[in-house]
GUMI-682068 format. One record per residue (C-alpha): residue in one letter; x, y, z. Coordinates in nm, 3 decimals. Layout:
N
+------+---------+---------+---------+
! code !      px !      py !      pz !
+------+---------+---------+---------+
!    a !       X !       Y !       Z !
...
+------+---------+---------+---------+
This chain:
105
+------+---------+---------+---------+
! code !      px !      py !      pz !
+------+---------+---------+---------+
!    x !  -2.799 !  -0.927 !  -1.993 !
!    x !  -2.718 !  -0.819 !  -1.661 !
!    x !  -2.995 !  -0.856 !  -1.351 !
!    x !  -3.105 !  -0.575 !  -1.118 !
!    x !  -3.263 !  -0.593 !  -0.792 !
!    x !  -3.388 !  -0.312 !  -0.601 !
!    x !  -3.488 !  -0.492 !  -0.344 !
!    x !  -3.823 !  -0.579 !  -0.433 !
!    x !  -3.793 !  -0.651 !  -0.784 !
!    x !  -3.543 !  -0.840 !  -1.015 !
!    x !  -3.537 !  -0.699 !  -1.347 !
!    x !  -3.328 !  -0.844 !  -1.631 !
!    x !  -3.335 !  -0.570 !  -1.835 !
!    x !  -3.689 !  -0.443 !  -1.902 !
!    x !  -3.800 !  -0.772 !  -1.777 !
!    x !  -3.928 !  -0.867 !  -1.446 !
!    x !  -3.830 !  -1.157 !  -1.355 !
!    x !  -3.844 !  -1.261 !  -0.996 !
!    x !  -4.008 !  -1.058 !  -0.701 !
!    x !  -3.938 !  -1.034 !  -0.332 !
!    x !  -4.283 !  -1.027 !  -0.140 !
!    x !  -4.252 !  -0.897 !   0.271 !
!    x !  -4.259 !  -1.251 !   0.446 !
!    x !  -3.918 !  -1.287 !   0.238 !
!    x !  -4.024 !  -1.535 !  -0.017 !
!    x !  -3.870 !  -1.500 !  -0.386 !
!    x !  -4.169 !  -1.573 !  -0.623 !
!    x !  -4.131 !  -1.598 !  -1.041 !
!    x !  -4.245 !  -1.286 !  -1.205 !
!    x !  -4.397 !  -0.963 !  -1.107 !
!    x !  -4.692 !  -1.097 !  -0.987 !
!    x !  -4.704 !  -1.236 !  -0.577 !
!    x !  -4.913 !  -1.546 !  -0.691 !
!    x !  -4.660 !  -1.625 !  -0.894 !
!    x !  -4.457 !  -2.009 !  -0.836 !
!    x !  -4.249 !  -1.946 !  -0.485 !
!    x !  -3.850 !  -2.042 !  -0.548 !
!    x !  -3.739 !  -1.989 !  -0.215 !
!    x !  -3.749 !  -1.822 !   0.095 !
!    x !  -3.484 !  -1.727 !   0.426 !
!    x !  -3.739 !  -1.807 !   0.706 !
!    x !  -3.396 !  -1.804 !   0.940 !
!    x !  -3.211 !  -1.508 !   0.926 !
!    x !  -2.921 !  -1.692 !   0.718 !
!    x !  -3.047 !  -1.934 !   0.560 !
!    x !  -3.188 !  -1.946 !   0.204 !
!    x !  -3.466 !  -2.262 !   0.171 !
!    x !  -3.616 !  -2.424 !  -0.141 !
!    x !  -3.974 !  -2.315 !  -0.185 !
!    x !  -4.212 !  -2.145 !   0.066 !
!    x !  -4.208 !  -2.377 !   0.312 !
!    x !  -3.940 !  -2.327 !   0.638 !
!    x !  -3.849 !  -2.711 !   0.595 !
!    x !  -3.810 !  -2.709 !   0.235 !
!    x !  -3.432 !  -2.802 !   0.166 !
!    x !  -3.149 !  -2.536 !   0.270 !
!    x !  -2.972 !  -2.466 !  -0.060 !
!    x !  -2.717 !  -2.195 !   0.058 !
!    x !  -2.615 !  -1.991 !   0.408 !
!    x !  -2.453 !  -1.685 !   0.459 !
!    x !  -2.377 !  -1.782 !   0.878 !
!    x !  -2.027 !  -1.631 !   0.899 !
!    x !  -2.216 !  -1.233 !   0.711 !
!    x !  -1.915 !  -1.257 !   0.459 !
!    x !  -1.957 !  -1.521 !   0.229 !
!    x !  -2.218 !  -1.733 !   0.094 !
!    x !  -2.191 !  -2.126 !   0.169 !
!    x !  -2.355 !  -2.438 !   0.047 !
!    x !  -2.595 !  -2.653 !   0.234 !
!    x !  -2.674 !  -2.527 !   0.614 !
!    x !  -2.296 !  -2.550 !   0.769 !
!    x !  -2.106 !  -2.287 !   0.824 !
!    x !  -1.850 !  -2.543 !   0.765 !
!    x !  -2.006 !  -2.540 !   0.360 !
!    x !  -1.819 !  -2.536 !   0.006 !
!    x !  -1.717 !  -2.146 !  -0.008 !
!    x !  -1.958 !  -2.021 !  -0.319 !
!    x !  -1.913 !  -1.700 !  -0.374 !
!    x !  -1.816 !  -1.331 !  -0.137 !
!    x !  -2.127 !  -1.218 !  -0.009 !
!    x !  -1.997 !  -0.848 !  -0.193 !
!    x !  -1.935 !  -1.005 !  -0.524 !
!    x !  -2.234 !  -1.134 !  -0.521 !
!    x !  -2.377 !  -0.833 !  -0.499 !
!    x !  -2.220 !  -0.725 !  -0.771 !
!    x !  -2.380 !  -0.983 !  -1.024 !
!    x !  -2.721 !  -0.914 !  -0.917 !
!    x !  -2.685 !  -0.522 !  -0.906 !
!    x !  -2.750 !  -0.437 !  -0.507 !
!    x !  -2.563 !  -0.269 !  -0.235 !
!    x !  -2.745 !  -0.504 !   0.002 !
!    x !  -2.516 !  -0.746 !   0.180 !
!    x !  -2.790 !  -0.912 !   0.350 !
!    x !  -2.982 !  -1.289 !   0.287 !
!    x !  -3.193 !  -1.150 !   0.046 !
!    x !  -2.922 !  -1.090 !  -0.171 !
!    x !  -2.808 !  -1.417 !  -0.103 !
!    x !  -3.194 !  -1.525 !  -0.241 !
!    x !  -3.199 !  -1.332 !  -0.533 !
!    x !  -2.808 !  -1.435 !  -0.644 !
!    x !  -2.917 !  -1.820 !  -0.608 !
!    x !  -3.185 !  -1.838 !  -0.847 !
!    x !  -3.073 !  -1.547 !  -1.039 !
!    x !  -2.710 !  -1.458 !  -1.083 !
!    x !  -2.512 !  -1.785 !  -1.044 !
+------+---------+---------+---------+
């Protein structure tokens, strides 16, 4: 089943499954209590849990591409547009970046 986000929530299906809250922290359900995953507390950067020196898991430095670890120099995951495409956004910002992590690898 396919995942949506419309920038706020991710649905998978009927589902909610994930939720975006405003200090850019992607938290489990529908609910912004719910268990933190991650968060982009630098503009292109996507970090494990809430906290700014939890560990970087991806980067999108170069605005094309999403990379792993905190180099620009990173493994090549995935176009920054395709991965837009699995999640179901137009945004081609970090927060898609977020939500195609946890989400839509």
């Amino acid at each position: 089943m396919s995942i949506k986000f419309d920038g706020n929530l991710i649905k998978r299906g009927s589902t909610t499954v994930g939720n975006l809250n405003r200090s850019d922290e992607l938290r489990e359900g529908s609910s912004s209590g719910g268990k933190c995953l991650g968060n982009i507390k630098r503009s292109n950067e996507i970090r494990e849990g809430s906290s700014s020196g939890g560990k970087c898991l991806c980067n999108i430095r170069d605005g094309r591409s999403i990379r792993e670890g905190s180099s620009s120099g990173g493994k090549k995951l995935i176009d920054l547009k395709d991965a837009a495409k699995a999640v179901g956004t137009s945004s081609l910002g970090p927060t898609t970046a977020l939500v195609w992590w946890f989400f839509g690898r």
